[in-house]
C-alpha positions in Angstrom: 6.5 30.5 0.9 3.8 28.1 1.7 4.0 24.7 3.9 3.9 21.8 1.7 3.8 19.1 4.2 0.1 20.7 5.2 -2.5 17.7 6.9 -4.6 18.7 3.3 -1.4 17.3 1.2 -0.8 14.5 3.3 -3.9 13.2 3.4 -4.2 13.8 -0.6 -1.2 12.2 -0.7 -2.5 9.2 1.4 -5.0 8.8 -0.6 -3.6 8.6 -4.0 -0.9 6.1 -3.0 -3.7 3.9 -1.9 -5.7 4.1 -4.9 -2.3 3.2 -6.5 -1.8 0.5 -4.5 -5.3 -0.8 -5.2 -5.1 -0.4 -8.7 -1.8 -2.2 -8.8 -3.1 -5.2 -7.6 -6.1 -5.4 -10.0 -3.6 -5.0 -12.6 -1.5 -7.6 -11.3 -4.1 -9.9 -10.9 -5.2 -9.8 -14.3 -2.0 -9.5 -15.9 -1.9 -12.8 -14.0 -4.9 -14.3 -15.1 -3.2 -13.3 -18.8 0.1 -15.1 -18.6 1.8 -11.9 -19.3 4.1 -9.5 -17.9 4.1 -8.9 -13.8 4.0 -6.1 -11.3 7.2 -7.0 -9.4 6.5 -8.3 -6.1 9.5 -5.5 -5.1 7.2 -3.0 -6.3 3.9 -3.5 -4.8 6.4 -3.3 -1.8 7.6 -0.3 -1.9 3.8 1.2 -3.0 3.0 -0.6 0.5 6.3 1.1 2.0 5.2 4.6 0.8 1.8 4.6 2.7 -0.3 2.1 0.4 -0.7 -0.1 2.8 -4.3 0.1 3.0 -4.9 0.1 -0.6 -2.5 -2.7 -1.3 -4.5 -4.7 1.4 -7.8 -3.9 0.1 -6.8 -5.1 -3.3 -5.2 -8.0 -2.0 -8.2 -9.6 -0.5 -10.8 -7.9 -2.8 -9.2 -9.6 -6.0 -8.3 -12.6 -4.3 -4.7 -12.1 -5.0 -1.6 -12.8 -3.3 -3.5 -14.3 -0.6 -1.9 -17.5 -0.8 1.3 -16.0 -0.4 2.7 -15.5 3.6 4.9 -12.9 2.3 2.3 -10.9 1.5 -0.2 -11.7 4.1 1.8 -11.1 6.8 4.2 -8.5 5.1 1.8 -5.8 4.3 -0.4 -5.3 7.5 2.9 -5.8 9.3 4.0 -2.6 7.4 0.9 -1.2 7.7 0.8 -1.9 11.6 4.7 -0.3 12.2 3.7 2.8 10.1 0.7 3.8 12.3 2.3 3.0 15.3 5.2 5.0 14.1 3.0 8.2 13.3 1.1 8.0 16.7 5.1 7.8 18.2 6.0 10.8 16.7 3.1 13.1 16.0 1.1 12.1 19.3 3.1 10.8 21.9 6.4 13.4 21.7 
């Protein structure tokens, strides 16, 4: 049986929840500008929690949204931040 967790499907998978992330707050951000119905904050989370952190970010600042917001500013590269320190713990120092 072949390895899933191979550095090709990680890094595909890194990438995709990125773009995710990304997208998600372009959507947001004009469902916004619409009055209608939200991504909820809990979700764009969790995208960031799964390895979007990048993506999220990007979005963040590139649509101008959520930047107001110190849950957001400080919450995602926070996340971001303890993730990569995290992988460097276990995958480079041990």
């Amino acid at each position: 049986m072949e390895e899933i967790l191979t550095l090709q499907n990680i890094l595909l998978y890194l990438i995709i929840i990125n773009i995710v992330g990304f997208l998600a707050m372009l959507i947001d951000k004009r469902k916004a500008q619409k009055g209608s119905w939200r991504i909820p904050e809990k979700t764009l989370f969790i995208i960031t929690l799964l390895g979007g952190g990048i993506g999220t970010i990007l979005g963040m600042y590139t649509f101008r949204h959520k930047t107001k917001k110190l849950k957001f500013t400080i919450g995602f590269p926070v996340i971001l931040i303890s993730e990569i320190v995290a992988i460097i713990y276990f995958f480079v120092i041990q």
